[in-house]
Every structure is written in C-alpha cells, then in structure tokens.
C-alpha positions in Angstrom: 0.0 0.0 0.0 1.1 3.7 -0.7 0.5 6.5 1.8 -0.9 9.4 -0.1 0.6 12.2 1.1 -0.2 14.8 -1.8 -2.5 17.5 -2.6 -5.0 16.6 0.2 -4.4 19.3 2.7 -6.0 21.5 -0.1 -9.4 20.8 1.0 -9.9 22.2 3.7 -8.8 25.7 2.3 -11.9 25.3 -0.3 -14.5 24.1 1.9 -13.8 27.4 3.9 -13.6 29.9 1.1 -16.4 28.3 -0.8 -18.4 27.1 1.9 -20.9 25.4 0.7 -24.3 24.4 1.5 -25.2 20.6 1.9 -28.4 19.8 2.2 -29.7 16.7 4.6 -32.5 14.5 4.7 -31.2 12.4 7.0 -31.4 10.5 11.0 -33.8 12.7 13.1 -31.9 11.1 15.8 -28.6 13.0 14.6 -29.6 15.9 12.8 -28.3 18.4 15.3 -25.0 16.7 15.2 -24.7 16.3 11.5 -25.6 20.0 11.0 -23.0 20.8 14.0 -20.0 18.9 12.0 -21.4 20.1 8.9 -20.9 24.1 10.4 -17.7 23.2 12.1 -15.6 21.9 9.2 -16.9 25.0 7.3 -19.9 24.0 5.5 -23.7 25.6 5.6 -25.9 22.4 6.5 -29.7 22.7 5.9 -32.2 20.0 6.5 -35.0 20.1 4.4 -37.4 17.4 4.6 -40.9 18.0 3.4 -41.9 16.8 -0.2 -42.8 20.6 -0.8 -39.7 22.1 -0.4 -36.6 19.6 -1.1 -36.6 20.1 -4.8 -36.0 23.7 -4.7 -33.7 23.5 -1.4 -31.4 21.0 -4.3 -31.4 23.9 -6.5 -29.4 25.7 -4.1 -27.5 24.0 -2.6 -24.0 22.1 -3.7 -24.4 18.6 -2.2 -27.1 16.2 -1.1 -26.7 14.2 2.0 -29.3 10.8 2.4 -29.7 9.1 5.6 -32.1 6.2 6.0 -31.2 6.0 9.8 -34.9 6.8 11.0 -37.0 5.8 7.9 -40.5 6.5 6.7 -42.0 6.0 3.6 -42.8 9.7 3.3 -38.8 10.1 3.8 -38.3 8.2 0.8 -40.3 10.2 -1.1 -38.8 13.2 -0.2 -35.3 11.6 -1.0 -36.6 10.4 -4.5 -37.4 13.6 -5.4 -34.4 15.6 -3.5 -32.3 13.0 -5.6 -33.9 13.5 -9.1 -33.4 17.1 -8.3 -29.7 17.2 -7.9 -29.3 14.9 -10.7 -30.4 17.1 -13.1 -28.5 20.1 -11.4 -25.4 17.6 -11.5 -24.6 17.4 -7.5 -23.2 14.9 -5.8 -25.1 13.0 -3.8 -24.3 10.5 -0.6 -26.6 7.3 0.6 -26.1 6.2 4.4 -27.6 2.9 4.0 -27.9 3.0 7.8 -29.8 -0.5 9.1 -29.7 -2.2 5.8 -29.6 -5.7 6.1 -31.9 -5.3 9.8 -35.0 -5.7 8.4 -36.8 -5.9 4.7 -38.3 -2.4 4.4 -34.5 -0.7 5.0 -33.2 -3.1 3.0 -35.6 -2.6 0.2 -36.3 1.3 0.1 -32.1 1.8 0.1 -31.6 -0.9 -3.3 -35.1 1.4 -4.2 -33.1 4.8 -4.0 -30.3 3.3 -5.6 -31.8 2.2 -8.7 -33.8 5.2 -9.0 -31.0 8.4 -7.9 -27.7 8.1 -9.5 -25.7 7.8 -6.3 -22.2 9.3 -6.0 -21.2 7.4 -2.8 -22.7 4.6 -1.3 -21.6 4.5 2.4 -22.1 1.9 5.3 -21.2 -0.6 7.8 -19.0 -4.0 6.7 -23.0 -5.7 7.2 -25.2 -2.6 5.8 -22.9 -2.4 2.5 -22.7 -6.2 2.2 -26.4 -6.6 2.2 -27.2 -4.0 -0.8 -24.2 -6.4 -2.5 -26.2 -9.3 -2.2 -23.1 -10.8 0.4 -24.4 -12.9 3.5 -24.2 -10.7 6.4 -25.2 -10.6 9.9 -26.8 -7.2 11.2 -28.0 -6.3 15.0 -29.8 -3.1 14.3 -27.3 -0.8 13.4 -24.2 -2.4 14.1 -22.7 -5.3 11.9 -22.1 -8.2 13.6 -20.0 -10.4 10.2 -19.7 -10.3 7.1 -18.9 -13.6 4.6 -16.3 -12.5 2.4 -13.9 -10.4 1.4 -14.5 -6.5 2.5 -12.2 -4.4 -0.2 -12.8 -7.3 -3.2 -16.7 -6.6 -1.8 -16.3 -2.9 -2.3 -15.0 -2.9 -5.6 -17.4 -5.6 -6.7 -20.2 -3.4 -5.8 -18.4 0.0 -6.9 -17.7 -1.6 -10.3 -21.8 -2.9 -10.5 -23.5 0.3 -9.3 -21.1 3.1 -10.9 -21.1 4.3 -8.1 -17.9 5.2 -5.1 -18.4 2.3 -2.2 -17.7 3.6 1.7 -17.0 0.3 4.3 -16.9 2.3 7.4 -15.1 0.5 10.6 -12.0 0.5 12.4 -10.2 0.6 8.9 -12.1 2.5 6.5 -12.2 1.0 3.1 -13.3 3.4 0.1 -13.4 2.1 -3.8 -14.5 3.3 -7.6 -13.7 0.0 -8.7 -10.4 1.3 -10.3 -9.0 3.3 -7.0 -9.3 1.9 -3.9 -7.9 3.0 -0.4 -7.7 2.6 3.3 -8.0 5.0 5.5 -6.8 3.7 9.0 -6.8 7.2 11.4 -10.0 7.3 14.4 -10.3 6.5 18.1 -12.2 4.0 19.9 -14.1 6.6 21.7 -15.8 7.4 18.2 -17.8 4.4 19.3 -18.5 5.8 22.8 -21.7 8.0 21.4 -24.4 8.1 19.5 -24.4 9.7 15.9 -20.2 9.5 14.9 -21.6 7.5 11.7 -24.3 9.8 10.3 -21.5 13.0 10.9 -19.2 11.3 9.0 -21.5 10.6 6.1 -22.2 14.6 6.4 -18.7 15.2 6.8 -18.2 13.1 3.4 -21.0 15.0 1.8 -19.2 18.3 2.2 -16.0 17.1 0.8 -17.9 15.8 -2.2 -18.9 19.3 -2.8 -15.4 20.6 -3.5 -13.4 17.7 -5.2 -14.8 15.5 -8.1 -12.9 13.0 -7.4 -15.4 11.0 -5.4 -13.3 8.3 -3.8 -10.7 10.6 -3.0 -12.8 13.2 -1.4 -14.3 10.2 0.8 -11.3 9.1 1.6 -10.0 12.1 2.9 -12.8 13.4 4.6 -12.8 9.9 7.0 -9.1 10.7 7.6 -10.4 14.5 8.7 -12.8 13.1 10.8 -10.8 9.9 12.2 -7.8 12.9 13.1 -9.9 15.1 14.9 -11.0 11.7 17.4 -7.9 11.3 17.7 -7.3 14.9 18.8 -10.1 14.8 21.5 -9.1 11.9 23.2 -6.2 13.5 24.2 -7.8 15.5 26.4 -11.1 13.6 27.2 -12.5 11.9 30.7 -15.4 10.4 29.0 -18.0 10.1 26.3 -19.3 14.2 27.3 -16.2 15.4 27.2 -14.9 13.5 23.9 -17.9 15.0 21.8 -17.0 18.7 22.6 -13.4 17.9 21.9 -14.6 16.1 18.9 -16.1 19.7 17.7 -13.3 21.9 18.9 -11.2 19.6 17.0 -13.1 19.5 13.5 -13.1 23.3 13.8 -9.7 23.7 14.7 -8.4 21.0 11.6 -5.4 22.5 10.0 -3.5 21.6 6.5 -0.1 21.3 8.4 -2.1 18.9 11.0 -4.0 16.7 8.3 -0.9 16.5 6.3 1.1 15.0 9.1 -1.3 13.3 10.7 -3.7 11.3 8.1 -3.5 8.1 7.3 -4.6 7.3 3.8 -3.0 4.5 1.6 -3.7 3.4 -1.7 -3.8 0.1 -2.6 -2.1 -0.6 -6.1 
C-alpha cells in the first residue's frame, strides 16, 4: 500500500472559502450533530425534509446528504425527489444505507433509492454495504455483527456494479471506484462511545464531495479529517461528554499542516 501524502491538505482551504451548502434529509436522531459537523468543518448544512420544499432546497444547494437512519416511507419520497433534483442540477449525492440488512423495508427502500438516484457514494457498515451487495451478512440493528467475504474485493465488486464510489466504514475504512481503492486507517475507539459519529461522517463526506470530483478521494480524505480530529479529543477527554465537545473543537480547529502530518490514507495498487 502507498500513503498518499499529496494535494490533500487542499481541501480544507476550499471548503472554507467556498463554503458550501449541503443539504440533509437524514437520522432525526442525529440531525443536530450532523448540522453541528457540517458548520464546524466549514460548511452551511440545511435540513429540508418536506416533499414541498426539497426540490428547490437542491437547486441551491451544492451537495445532497441521504440518511435512512430513522426511515419512513414519506422520507423516501422526499429523497426520490431531492435525488432526481440534484441529478439534473449535477450534485453529488451521498446514501447512508444505515440499518440495511436489519430488516426488509431498509433493506428494500435503500436498493429502491439506488436504482432510481444516481448515487455518488454509497456509504455503510461492513453488514449494511454487504447486504445491498447481495453478500451474506449478519446485522443487530445498526451495528454489523459479520460479514462472509472479502471487504475491499466486496467494495470494488459493488463499486464496479452500481457506478457508483463504495464507503465500508469501521476501524479501517475501506473506500473504492472500482479502479481506486484505499484505506484509510486514522480514528479512536471513543468514536464508538456516542451516538451519531456514523451519520456526521457521512455529512462530513458529503461536504467534501462538494469541493473535489474526485469521489473516492474526497471520501477518503474526509474519514481521515474526521478519524484525526478523534484522535485529537481523546487527548484530552475523561469520558463520552467530554470526547464530543473535543470532537467539535477539533473538526473546527483542523489544520492543512495537522492533516498532512497526521492522516493516514493509503492506496492500494
């Protein structure tokens, strides 16, 4: 594997001078923190959720962000519609595929917005992503449990399929086109301490979509952003409390001189 080392400090100087706005429809159980990390890094989150309004909240806005973490059928609709929106206005757009694989309705409404929004990234758990792959898989809820299979041969597999960037989030995170793939190995165990660190990384993603077109890339880097800054605040962290704020202070205070030292990106040839 090769560390990439190049060029990826960059980001975080556009993301502040264009700021852009992402727009959510995402985990009602999250929201505040995904528009907090969203703010933090430099971004302008909105969440827009009714059917009346997402359409011409797309038309503004520079990325879409779709979370299936607290799903409704109405949701779905409103994601349909947000996602033909910023297809036509060429925006890239993120699935959380949160809970796929836990029961059939998740599992069917994700492969649903799949085959009917053209997807930029396609992010989950080793379980969630395995399930919209068609892989055996073991899911409790939200968390994945196994997996039968290769996880990077999985990710390109499904990349390759779908046309679409593939995000395996876990201790390692694994991120693949089909033609690029790459680990990303920086984060803390307290990321696993509290609620929500999956959905702001999927917004975090979503904002680094909005300034580099380079879709596997941008994920890549924005997971070693985010797995730097837990890093950061467990340095100075007595518990799970304590660890969030720090987790904030230190997605605000992100640096190019710290992200170029510190990440932890490889690419595997």
């Amino acid at each position: 594997m090769e560390k990439i080392i190049n060029n990826i400090s960059e980001y975080l100087k556009k993301i502040k001078d264009k700021k852009p706005l992402v727009h959510h429809i995402t985990n009602w159980v999250t929201i505040y923190d995904c528009a907090n990390i969203t703010r933090s890094i430099g971004a302008l989150p909105v969440m827009a959720h009714a059917e009346e309004e997402v359409e011409q909240m797309v038309s503004i806005s520079d990325a879409l962000v779709l979370n299936i973490g607290t799903l409704t059928t109405d949701l779905v609709r409103s994601m349909l519609l947000a996602g033909h929106a910023a297809n036509k206005k060429g925006i890239p757009i993120i699935l959380d595929v949160v809970g796929a694989g836990a029961t059939k309705f998740r599992t069917m409404k994700a492969k649903e917005i799949l085959k009917n929004v053209k997807i930029s990234v396609l992010k989950g758990n080793s379980s969630e992503i395995a399930t919209i792959a068609g892989v055996e898989s073991e899911t409790k809820g939200v968390e994945s449990i196994s997996v039968k299979g290769d996880l990077i041969e999985i990710a390109k597999k499904l990349a390759d399929a779908e046309e679409v960037t593939v995000v395996i989030t876990g201790k390692e995170d694994i991120i693949s086109n089909g033609k690029d793939t790459y680990v990303c190995k920086n984060g803390h165990d307290m990321l696993g301490k509290f609620v929500g660190t999956g959905c702001m990384a999927t917004s975090l993603i979503g904002v680094f979509l909005s300034v580099e077109k380079d879709y596997a890339l941008a994920s890549a880097v924005a997971l070693s952003c985010f797995g730097i800054a837990g890093e950061l605040a467990a340095e100075n962290s007595k518990g799970p409390g304590s660890y969030k704020n720090n987790f904030f202070d230190a997605i605000f205070n992100l640096d190019s001189e710290l992200v170029s030292k510190l990440n932890k990106i490889y690419k595997i040839s």
